[in-house]
Backbone as CSV, one residue per row, in Angstrom:
resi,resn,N_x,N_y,N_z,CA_x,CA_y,CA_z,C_x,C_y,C_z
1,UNK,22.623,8.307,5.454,22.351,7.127,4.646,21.633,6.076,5.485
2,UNK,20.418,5.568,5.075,20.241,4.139,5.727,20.708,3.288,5.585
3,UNK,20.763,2.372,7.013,21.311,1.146,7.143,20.405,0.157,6.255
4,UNK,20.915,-0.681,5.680,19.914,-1.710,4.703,19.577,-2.494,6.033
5,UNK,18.614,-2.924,5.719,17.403,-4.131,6.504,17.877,-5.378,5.921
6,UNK,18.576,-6.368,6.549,18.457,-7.533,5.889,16.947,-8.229,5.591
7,UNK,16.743,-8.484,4.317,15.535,-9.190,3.596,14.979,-10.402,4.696
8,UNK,13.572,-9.898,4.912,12.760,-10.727,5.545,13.236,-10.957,7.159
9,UNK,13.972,-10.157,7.603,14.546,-9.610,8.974,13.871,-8.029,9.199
10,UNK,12.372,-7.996,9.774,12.046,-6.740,10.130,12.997,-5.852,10.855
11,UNK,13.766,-4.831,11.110,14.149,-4.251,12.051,13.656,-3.143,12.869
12,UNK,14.064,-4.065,14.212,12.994,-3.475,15.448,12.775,-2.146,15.644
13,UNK,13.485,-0.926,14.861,12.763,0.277,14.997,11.457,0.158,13.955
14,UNK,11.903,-0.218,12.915,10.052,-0.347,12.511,9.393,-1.234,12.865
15,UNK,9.586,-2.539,13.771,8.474,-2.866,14.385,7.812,-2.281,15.532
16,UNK,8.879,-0.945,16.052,8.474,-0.586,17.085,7.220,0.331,16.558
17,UNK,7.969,1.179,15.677,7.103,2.342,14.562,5.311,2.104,14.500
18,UNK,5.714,0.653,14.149,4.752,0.098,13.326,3.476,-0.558,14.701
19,UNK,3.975,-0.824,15.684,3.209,-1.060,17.221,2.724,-0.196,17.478
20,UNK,3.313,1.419,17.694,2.828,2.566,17.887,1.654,3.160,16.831
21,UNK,1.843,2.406,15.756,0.480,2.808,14.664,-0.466,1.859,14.782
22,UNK,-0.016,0.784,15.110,-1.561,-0.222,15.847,-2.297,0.287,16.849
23,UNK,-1.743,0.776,17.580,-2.202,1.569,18.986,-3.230,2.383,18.454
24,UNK,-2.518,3.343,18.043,-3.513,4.399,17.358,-4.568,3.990,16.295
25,UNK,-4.468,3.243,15.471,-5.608,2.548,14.509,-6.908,2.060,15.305
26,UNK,-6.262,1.511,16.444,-6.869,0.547,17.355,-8.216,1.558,17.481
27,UNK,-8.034,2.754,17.540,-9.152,3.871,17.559,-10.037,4.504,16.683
28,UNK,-9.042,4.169,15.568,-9.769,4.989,14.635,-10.861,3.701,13.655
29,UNK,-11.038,4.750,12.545,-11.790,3.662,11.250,-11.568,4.528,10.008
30,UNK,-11.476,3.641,9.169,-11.492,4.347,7.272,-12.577,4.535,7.209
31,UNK,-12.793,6.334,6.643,-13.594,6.950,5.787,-13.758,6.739,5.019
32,UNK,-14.613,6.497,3.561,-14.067,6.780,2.371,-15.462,7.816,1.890
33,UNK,-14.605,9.206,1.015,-15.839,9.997,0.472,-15.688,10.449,-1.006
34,UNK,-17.000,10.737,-1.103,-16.840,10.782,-2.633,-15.937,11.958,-2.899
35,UNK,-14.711,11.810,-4.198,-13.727,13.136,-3.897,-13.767,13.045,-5.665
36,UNK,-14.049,14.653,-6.383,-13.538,14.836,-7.828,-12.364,15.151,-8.126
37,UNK,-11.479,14.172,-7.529,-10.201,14.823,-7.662,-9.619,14.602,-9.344
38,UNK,-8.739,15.452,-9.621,-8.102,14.756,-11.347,-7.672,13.431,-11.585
39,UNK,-6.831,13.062,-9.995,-6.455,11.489,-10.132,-7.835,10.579,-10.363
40,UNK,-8.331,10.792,-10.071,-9.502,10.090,-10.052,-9.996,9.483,-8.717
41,UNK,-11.603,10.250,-8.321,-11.857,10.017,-6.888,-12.481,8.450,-6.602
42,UNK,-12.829,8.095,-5.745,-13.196,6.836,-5.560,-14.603,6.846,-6.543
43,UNK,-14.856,5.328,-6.896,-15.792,5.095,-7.658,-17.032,4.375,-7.182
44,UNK,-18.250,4.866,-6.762,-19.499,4.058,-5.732,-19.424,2.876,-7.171
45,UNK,-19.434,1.787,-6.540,-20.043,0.509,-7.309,-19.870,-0.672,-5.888
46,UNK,-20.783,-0.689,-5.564,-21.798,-1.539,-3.648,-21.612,-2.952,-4.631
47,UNK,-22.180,-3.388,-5.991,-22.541,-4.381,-6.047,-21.092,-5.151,-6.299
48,UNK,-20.574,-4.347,-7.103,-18.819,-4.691,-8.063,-17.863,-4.510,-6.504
49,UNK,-18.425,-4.593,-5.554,-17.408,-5.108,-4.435,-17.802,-5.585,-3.498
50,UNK,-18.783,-6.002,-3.674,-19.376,-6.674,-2.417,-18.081,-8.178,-2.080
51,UNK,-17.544,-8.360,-2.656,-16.765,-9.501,-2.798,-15.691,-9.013,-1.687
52,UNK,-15.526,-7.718,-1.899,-14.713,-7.105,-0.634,-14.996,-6.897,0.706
53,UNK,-15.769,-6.984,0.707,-16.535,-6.970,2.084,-15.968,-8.376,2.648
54,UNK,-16.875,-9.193,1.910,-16.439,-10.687,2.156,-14.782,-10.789,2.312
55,UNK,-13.860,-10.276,1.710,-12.702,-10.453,1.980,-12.183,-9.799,3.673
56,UNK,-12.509,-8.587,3.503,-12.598,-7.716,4.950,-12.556,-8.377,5.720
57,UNK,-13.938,-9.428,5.891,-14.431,-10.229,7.031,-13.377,-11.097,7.158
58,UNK,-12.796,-11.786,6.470,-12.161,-12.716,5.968,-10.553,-12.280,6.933
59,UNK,-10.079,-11.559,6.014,-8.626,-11.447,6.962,-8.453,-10.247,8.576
60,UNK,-9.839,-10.190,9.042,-10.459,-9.712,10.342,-9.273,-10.223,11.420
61,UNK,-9.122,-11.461,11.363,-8.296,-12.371,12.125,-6.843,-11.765,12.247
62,UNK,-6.505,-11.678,11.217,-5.066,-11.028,10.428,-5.046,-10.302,11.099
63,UNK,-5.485,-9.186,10.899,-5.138,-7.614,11.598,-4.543,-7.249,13.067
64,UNK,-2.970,-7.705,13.049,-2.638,-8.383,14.306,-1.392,-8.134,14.445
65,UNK,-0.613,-7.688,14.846,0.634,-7.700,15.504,1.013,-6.624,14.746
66,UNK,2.106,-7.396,13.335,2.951,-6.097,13.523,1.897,-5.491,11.586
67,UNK,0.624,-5.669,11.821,0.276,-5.045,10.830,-1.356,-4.545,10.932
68,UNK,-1.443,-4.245,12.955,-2.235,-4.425,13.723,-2.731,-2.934,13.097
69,UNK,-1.978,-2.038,12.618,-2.625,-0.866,11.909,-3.575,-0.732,10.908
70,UNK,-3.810,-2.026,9.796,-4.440,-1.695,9.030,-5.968,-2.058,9.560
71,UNK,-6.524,-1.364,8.671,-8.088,-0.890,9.223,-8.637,-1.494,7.986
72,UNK,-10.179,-2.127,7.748,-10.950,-2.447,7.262,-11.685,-0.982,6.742
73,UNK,-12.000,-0.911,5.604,-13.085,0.498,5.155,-14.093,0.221,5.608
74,UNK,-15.254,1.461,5.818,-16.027,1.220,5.977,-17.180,0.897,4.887
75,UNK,-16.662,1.750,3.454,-17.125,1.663,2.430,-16.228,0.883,1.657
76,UNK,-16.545,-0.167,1.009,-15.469,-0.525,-0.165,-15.952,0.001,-1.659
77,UNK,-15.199,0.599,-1.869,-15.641,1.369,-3.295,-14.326,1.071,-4.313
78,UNK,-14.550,0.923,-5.370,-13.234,1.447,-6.300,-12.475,2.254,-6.355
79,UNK,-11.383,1.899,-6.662,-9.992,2.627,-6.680,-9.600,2.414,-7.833
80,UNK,-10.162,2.146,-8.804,-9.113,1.777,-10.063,-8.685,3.075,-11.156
81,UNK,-9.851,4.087,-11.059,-9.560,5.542,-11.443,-8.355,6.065,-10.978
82,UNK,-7.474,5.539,-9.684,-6.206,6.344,-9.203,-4.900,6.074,-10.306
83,UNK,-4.578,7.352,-10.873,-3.362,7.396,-12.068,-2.096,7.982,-11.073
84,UNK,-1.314,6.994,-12.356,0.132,7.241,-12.019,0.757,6.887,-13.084
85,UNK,2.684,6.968,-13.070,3.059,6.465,-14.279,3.610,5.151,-14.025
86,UNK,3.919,4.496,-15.036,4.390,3.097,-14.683,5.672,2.841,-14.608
87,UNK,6.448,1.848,-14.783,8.172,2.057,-14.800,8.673,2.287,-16.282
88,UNK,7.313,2.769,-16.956,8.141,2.332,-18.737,8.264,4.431,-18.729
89,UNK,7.296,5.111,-17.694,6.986,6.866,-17.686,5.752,6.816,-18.263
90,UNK,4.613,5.325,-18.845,3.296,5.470,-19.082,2.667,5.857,-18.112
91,UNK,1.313,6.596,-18.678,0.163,6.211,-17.181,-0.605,5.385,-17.323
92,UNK,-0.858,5.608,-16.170,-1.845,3.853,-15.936,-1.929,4.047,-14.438
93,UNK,-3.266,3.374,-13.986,-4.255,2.960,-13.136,-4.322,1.867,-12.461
94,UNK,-5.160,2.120,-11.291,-4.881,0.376,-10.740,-5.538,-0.556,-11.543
95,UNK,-6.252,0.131,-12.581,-7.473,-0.949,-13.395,-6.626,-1.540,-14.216
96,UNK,-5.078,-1.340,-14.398,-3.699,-2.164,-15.060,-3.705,-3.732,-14.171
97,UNK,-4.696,-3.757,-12.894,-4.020,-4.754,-11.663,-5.217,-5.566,-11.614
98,UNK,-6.114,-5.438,-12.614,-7.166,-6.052,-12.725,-6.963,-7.381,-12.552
99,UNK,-7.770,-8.303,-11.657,-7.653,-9.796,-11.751,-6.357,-10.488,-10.386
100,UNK,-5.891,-9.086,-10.016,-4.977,-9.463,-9.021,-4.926,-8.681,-7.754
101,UNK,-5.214,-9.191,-6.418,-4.798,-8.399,-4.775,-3.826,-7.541,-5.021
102,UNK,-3.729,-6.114,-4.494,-2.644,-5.518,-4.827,-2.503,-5.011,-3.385
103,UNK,-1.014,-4.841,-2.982,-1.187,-3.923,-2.002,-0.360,-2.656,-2.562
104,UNK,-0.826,-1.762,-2.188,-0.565,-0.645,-2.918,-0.055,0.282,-1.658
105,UNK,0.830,0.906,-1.939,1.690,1.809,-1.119,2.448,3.234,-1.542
106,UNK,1.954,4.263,-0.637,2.717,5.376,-1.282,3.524,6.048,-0.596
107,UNK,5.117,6.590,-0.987,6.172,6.658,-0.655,7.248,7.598,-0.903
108,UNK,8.175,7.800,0.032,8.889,8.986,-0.951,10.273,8.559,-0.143
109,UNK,11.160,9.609,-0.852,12.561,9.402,0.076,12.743,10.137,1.042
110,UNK,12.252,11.300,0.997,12.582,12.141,2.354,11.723,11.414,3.866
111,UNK,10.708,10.073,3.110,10.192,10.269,4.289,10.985,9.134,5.142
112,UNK,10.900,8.715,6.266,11.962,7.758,6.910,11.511,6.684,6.966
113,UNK,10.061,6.498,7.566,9.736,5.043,7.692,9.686,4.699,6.391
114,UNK,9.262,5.219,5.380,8.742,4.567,3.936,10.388,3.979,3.506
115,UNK,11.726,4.604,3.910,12.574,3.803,3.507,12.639,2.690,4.553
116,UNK,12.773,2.758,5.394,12.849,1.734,6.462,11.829,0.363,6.073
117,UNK,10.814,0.617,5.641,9.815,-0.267,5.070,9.854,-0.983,3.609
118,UNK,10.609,-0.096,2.709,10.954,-0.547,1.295,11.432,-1.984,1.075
119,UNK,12.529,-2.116,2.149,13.455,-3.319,2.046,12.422,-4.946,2.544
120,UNK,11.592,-4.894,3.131,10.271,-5.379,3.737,9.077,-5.731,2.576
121,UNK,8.978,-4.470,1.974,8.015,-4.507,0.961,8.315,-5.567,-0.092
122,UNK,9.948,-5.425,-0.336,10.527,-5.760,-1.736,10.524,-7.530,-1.242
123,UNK,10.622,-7.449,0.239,10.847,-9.305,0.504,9.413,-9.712,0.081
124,UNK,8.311,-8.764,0.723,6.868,-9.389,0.821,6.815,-9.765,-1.178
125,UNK,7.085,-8.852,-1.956,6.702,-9.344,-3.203,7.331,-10.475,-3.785
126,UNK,9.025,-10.505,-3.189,9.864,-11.638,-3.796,8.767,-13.215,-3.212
127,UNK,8.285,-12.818,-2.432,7.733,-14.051,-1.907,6.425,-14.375,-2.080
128,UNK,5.552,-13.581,-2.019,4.022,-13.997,-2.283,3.518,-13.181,-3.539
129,UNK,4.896,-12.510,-4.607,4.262,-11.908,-5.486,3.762,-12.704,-6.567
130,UNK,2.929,-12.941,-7.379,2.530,-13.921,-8.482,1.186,-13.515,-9.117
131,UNK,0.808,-14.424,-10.166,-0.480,-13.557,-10.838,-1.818,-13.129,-10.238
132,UNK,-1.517,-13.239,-8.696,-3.173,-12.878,-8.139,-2.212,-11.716,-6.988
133,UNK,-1.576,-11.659,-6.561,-0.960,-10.566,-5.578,0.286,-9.989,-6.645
134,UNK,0.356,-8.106,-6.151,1.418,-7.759,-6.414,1.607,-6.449,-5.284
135,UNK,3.128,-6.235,-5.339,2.916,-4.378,-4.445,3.157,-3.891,-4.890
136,UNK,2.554,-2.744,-5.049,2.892,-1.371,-6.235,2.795,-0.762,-5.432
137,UNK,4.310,0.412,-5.489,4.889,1.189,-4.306,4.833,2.192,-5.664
138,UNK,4.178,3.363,-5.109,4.292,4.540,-6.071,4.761,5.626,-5.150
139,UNK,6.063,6.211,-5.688,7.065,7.269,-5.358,6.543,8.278,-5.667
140,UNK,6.449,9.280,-4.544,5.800,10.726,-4.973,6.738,11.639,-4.916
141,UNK,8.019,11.647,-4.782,8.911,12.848,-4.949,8.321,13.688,-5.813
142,UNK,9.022,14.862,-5.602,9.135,15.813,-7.102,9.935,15.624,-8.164
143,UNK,9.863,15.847,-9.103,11.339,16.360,-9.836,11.609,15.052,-10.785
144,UNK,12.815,14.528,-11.264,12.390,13.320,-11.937,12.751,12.313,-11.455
145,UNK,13.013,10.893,-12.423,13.151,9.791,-11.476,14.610,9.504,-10.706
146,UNK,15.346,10.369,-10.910,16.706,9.879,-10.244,16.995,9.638,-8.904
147,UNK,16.712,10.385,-8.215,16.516,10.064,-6.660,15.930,8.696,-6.175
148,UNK,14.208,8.627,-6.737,14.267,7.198,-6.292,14.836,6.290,-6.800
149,UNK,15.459,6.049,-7.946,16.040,5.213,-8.435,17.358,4.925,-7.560
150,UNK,18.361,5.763,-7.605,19.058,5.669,-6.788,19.122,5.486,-5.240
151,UNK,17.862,5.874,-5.141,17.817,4.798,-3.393,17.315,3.705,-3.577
152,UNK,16.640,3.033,-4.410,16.052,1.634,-4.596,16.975,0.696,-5.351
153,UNK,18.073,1.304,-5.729,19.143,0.395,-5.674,20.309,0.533,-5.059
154,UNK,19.899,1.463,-4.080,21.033,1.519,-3.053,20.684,0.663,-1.661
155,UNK,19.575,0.493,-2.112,19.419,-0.527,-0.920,18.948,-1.771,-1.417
156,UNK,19.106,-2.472,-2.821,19.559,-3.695,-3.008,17.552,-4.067,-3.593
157,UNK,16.774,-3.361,-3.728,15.047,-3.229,-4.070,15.622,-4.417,-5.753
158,UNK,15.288,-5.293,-5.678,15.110,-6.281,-6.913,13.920,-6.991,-7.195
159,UNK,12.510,-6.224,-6.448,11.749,-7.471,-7.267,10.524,-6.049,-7.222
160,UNK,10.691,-5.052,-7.093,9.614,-4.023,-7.402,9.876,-3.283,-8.264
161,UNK,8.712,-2.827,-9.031,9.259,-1.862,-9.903,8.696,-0.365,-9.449
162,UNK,9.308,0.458,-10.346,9.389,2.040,-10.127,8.180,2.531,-10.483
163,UNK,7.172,2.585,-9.953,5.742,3.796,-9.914,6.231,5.257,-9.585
164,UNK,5.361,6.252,-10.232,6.049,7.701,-10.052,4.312,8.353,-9.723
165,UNK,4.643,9.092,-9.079,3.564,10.490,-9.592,4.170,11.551,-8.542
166,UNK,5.532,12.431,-9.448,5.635,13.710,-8.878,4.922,14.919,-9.090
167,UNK,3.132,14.901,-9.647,2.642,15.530,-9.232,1.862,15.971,-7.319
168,UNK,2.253,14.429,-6.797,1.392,14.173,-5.763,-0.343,14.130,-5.735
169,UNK,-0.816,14.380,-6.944,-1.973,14.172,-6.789,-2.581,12.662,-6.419
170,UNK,-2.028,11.558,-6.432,-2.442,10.454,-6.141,-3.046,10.609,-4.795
171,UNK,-1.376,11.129,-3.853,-1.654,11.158,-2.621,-2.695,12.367,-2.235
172,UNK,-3.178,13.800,-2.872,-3.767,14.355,-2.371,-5.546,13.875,-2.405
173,UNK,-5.411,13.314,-3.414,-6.358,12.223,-3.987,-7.525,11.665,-2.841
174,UNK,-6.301,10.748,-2.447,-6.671,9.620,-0.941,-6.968,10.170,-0.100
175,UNK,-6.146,11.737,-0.200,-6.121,12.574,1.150,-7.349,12.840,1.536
176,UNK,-8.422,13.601,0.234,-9.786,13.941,0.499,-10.927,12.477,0.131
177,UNK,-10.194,11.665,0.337,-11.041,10.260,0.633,-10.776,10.082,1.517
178,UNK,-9.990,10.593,2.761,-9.944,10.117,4.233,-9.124,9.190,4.040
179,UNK,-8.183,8.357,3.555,-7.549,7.388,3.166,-5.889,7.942,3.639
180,UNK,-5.546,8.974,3.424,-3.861,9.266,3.690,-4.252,10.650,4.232
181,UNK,-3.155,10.545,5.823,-2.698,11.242,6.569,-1.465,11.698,6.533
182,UNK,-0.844,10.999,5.893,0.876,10.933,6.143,1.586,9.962,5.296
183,UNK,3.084,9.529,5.348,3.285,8.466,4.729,4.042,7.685,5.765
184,UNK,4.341,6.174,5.570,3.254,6.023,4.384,2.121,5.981,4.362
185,UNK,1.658,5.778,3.035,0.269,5.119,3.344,-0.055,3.269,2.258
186,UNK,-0.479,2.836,2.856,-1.019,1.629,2.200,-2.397,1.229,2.065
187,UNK,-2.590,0.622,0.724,-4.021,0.000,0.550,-4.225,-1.301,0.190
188,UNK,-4.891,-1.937,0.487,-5.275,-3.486,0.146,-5.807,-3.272,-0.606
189,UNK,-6.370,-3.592,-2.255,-7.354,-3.634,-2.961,-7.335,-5.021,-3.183
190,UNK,-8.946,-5.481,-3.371,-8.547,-6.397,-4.271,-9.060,-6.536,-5.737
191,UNK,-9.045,-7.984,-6.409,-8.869,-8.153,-7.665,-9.750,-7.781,-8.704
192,UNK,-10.981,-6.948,-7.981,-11.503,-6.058,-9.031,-11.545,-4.593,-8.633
193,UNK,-10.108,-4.331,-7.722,-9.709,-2.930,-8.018,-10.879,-2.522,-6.620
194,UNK,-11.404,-3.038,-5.714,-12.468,-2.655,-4.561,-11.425,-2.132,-3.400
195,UNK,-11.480,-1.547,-2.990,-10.449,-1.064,-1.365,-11.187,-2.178,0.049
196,UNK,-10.461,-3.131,0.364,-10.028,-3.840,1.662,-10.452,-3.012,2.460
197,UNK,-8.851,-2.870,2.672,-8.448,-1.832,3.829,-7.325,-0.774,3.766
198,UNK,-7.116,0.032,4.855,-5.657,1.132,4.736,-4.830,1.027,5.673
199,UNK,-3.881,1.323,5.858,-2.972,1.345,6.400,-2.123,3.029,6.598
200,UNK,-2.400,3.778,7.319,-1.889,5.120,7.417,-0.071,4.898,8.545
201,UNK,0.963,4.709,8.274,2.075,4.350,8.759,2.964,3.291,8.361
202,UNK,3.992,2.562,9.117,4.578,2.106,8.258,4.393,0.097,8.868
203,UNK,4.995,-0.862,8.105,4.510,-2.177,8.887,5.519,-3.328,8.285
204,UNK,5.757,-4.197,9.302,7.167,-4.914,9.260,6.541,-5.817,8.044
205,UNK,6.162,-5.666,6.593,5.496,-6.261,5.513,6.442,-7.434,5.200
206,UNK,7.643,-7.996,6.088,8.324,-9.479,5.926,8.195,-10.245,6.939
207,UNK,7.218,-9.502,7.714,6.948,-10.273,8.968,5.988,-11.411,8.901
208,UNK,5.772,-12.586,9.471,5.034,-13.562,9.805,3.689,-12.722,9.233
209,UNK,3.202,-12.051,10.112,1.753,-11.319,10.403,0.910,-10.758,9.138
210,UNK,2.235,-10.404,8.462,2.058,-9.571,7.211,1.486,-10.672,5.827
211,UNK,2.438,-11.776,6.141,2.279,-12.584,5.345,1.171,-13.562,5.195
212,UNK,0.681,-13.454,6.539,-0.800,-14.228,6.735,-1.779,-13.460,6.331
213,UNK,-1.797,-12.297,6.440,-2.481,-11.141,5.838,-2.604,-11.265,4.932
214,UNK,-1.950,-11.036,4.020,-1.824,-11.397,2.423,-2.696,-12.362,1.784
215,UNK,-1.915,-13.605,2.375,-2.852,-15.383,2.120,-4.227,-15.343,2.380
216,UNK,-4.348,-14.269,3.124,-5.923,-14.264,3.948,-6.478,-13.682,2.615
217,UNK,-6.241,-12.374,2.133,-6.473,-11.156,1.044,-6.798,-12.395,0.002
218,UNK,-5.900,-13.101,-0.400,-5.696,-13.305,-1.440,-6.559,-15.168,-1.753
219,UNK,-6.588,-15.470,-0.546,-7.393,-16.341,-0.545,-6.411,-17.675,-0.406
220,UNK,-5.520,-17.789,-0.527,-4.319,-19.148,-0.653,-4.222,-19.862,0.582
């Protein structure tokens, strides 16, 4: 069983986690390629995100400590074609998040950091969530929703709601966009659904660092 994270108290194995994936980012860069996947592959539109770029530049500064992993794309393209279901068992798209920064995250229970990070996630939304930012954490288990449910209120999760896709195609999705290695994974989009940046690991998201990040994204 995990130990719960007290809210907006990172704990230092995932900040350590999360140092060790800065390191490594520190090297790399986001791909993004054109992929026909069923979820729906990224969408070329240069002009319908150029606004992202400008954001990129923008929270450059940010990309720092304990969220020193996420990477700027090199392409910003659309993401709003990526399906999943919602908490009602609809589907729906990020083009549901239209008009608002999303950070978007994908997750499961078997994996460790993604729980270790949940309790983090759920502070970052209680606090900077509102009509221009939200986090949509989509659960890729198999099978149906009981499992995550029952760990997202076993560890006290009150301000996110339940995204599903136990097909995994979301994540295999990203996979052949160069976007997800592993979990977790995270994406910045912003408010017309354009990809920021990624995040391949996990990141203390109640931390100081995280939160300037955000304000930066989001413009506040």
């Amino acid at each position: 069983m995990t130990t719960r994270t007290p809210l907006r108290l990172p704990s230092l194995k995932l900040i350590g986690i999360a140092a060790v994936a800065g390191i490594i980012a520190g090297a790399a860069a986001v791909y993004i390629r054109e992929a026909g996947s069923g979820n729906g592959g990224a969408q070329t539109a240069s002009g319908e995100c150029a606004a992202a770029k400008d954001v990129a530049a923008r929270i450059s500064p940010f990309l720092k400590g304990q969220v020193a992993a996420m990477v700027a794309a090199d392409e910003h393209r659309k993401l709003t074609a990526v399906a999943f279901k919602g908490a009602d068992g609809k589907p729906m798209t990020l083009d549901n998040f239209a008009g608002k920064t999303v950070l978007f995250n994908l997750w499961a229970t078997w994996c460790v950091p993604c729980r270790e990070e949940m309790p983090a996630l759920n502070a970052l939304e209680k606090e900077l969530g509102s009509d221009r930012f939200q986090v949509v954490p989509v659960n890729i288990d198999t099978g149906d929703d009981e499992k995550p449910k029952a760990f997202l209120s076993e560890i006290g999760v009150d301000a996110l709601k339940l995204y599903r896709d136990n097909t995994i195609e979301v994540f295999n999705s990203l996979k052949k966009q160069g976007l997800a290695f592993g979990l977790p994974v995270t994406l910045l989009i912003n408010d017309k659904g354009c990809l920021i940046s990624a995040m391949n690991g996990p990141a203390a998201w109640d931390s100081e660092d995280a939160k300037a990040l955000i304000k930066g994204a989001v413009g506040s």
